[in-house]
One Martini backbone bead per residue (centre of mass of N, CA, C, O) as a GRO file, in nm:
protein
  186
    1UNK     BB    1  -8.186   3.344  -0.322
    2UNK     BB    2  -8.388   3.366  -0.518
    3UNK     BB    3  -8.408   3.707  -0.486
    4UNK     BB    4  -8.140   3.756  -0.588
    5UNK     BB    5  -8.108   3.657  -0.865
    6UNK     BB    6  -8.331   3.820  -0.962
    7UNK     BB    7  -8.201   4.127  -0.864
    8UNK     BB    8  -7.949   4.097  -1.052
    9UNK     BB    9  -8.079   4.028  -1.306
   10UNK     BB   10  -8.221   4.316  -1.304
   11UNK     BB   11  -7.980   4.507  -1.297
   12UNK     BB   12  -7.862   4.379  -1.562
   13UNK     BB   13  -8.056   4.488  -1.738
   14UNK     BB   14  -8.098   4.784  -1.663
   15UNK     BB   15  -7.780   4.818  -1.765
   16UNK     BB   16  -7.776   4.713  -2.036
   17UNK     BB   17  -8.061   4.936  -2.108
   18UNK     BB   18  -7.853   5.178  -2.077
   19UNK     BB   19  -7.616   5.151  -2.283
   20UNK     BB   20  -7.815   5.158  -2.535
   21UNK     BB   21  -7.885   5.444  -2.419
   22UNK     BB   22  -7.632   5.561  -2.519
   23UNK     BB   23  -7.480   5.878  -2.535
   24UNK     BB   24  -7.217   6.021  -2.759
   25UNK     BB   25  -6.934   6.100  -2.722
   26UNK     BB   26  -6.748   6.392  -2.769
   27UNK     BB   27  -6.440   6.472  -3.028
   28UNK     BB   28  -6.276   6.716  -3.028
   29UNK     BB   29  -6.052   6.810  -3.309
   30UNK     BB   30  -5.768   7.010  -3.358
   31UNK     BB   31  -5.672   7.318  -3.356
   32UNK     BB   32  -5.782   7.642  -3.280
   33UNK     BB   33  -6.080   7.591  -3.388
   34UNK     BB   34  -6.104   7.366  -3.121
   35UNK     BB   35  -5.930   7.565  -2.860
   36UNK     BB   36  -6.168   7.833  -2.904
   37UNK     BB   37  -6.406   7.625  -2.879
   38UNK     BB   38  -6.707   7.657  -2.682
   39UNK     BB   39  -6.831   7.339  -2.651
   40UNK     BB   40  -7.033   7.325  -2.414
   41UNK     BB   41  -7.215   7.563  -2.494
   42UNK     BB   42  -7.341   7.375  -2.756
   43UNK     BB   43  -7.305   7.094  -2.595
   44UNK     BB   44  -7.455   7.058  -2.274
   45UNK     BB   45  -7.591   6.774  -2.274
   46UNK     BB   46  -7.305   6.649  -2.321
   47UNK     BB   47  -6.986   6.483  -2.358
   48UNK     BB   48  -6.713   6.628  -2.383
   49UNK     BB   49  -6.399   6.656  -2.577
   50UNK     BB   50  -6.099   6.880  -2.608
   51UNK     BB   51  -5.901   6.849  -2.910
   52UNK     BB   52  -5.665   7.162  -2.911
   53UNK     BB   53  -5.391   7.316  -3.123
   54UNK     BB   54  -5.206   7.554  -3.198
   55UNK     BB   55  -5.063   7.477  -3.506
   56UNK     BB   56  -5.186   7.213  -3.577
   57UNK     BB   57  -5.172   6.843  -3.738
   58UNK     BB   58  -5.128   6.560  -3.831
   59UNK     BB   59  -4.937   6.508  -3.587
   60UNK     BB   60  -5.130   6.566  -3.363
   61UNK     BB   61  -5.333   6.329  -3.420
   62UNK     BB   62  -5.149   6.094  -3.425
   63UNK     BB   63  -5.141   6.186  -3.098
   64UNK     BB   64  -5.390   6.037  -3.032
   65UNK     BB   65  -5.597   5.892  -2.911
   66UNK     BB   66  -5.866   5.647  -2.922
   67UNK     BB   67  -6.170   5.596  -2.956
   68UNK     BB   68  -6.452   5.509  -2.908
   69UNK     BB   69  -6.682   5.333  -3.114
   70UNK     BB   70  -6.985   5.481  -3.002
   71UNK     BB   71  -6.820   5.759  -3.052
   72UNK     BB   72  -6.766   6.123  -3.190
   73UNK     BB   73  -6.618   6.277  -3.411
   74UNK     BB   74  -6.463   6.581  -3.476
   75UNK     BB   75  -6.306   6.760  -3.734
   76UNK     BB   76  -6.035   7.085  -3.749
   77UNK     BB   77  -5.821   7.056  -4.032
   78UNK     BB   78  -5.520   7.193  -4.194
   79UNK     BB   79  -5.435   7.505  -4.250
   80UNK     BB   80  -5.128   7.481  -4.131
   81UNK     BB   81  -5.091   7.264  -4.390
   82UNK     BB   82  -5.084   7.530  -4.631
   83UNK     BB   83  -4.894   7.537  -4.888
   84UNK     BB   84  -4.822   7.732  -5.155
   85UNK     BB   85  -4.692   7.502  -5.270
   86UNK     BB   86  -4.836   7.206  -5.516
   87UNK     BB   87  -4.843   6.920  -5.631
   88UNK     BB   88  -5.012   6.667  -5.750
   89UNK     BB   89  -4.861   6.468  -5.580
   90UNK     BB   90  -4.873   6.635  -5.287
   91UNK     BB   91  -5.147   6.613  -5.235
   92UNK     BB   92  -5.223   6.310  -5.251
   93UNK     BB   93  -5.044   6.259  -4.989
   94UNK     BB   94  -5.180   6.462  -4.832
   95UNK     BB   95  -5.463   6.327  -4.845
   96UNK     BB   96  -5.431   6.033  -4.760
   97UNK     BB   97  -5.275   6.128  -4.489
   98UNK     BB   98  -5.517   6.262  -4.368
   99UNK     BB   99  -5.744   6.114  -4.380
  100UNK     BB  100  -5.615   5.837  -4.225
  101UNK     BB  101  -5.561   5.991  -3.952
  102UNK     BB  102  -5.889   6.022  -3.944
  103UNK     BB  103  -5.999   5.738  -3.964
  104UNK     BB  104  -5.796   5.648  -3.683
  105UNK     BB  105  -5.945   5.795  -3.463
  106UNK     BB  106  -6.180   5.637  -3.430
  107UNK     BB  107  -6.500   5.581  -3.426
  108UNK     BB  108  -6.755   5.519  -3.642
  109UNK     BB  109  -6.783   5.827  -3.630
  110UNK     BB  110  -6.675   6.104  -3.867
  111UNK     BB  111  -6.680   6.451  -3.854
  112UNK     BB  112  -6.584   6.656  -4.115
  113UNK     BB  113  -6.447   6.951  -4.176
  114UNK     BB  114  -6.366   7.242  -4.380
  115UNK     BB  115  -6.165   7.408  -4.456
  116UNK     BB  116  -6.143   7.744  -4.399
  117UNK     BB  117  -6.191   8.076  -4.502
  118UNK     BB  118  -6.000   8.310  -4.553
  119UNK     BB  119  -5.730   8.597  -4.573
  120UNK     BB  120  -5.477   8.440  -4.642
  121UNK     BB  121  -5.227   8.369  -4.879
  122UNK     BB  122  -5.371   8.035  -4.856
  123UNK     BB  123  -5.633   8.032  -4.968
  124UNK     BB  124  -5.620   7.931  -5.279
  125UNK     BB  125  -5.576   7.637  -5.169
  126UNK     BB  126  -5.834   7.553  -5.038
  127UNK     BB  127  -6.039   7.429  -5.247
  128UNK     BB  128  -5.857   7.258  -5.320
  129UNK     BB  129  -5.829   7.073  -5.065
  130UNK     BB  130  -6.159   6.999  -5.026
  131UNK     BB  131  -6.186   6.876  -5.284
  132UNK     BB  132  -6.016   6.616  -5.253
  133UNK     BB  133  -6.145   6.533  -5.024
  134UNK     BB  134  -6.409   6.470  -5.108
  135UNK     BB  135  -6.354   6.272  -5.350
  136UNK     BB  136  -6.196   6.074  -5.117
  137UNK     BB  137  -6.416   6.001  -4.847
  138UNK     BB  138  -6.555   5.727  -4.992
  139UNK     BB  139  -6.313   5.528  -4.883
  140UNK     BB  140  -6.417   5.640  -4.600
  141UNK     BB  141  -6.667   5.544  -4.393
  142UNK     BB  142  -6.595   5.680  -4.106
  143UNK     BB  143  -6.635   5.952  -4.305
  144UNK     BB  144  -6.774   6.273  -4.291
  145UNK     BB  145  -6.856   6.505  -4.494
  146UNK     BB  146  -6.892   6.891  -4.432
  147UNK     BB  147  -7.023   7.126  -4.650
  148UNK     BB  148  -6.987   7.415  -4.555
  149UNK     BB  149  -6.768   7.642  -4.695
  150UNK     BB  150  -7.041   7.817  -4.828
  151UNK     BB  151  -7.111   7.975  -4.573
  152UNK     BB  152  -6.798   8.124  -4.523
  153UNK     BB  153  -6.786   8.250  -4.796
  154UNK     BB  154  -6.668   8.590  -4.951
  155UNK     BB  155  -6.541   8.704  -5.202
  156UNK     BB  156  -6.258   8.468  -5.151
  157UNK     BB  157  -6.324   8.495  -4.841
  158UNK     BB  158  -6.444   8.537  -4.535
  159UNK     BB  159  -6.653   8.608  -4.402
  160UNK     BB  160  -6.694   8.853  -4.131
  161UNK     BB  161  -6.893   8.741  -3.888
  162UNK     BB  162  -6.670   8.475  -3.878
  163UNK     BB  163  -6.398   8.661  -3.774
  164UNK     BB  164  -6.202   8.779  -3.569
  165UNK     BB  165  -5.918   8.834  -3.800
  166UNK     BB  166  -5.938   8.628  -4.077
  167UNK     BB  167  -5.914   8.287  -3.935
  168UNK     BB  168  -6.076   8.319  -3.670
  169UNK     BB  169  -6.356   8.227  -3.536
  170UNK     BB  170  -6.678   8.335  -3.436
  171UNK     BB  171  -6.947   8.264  -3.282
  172UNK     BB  172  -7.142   8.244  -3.522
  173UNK     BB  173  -6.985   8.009  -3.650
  174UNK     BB  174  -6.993   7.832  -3.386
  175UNK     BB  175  -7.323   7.805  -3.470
  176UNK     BB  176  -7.347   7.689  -3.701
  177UNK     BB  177  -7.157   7.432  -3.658
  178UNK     BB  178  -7.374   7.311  -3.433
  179UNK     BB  179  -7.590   7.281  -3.625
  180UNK     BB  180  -7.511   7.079  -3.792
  181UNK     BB  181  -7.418   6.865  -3.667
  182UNK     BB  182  -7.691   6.824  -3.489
  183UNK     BB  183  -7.853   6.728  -3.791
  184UNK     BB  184  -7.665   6.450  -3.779
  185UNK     BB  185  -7.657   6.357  -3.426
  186UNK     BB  186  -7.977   6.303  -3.343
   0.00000   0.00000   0.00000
């Protein structure tokens, strides 16, 4: 009896020293540019969920579940609903609720990117958005902002080397954008 008690005793010890080196699951959100990355081949050693639908936006996140507290979001979202016309009164509404429905989205770390810089006629609204999440991102504890936008702008449109399409990120782009986030969740 006493030898069985032992040996539950350590399969729990060893159970508990086991999750606590658990390494956090990644959940990739938002439209087409996560829905169109290969994201295995990025992050091969991970388990990955990929949680992405061309044409969608805040809606489509808040339709998502709610990840482990334990494990990452990576979100990439917004382009879709990039109108050409906000005042400034629209935007603040749209950026308050853009944060909240991606830090509602569970996990503790969640890495929001920047809406990418395309050719399309909505190019323009592109910085206002951006800068505006920057600027109120530290509101939100559990989400950090990835600030790579300036790596794929080339005077004033997405970098080609970057976009198969003008909208759509290339190979490369999500070669760069895997490097980032791996110096992040090292």
């Amino acid at each position: 009896m006493r030898t069985l008690l032992f040996t539950l005793l350590a399969i729990f010890m060893l159970t508990g020293c086991a999750d606590k080196d658990h390494e956090a699951e990644l959940y990739f959100m938002g439209d087409s540019l996560i829905e169109l990355w290969d994201i295995e081949d990025d992050f091969p050693t991970r388990i990955t969920h990929k949680w992405g639908l061309a044409g969608s936006g805040i809606y489509y996140l808040q339709s998502l579940p709610k990840v482990p507290a334990e494990d990452i979001v990576i979100v990439i979202s917004g382009t879709n609903e990039l109108r050409p016309e906000r005042n400034k009164e629209e935007w603040d509404e749209y950026i308050d609720l853009y944060l909240k429905t991606i830090s509602e989205r569970g996990g503790d770390y969640i890495i929001l990117l920047p809406v990418f810089p395309t050719e399309k006629e909505w190019q323009k609204n592109i910085p206002t958005m951006n800068r505006l999440v920057k600027e109120r991102v530290n509101g939100f504890q559990n989400v950090t902002y990835l600030d790579i936008y300036d790596l794929f702008e080339k005077d004033g449109s997405i970098h080609q080397e970057y976009t198969t399409d003008g909208l759509h990120l290339s190979r490369q782009a999500y070669d760069v954008i895997a490097s980032k986030i791996y110096e992040i969740i090292k």
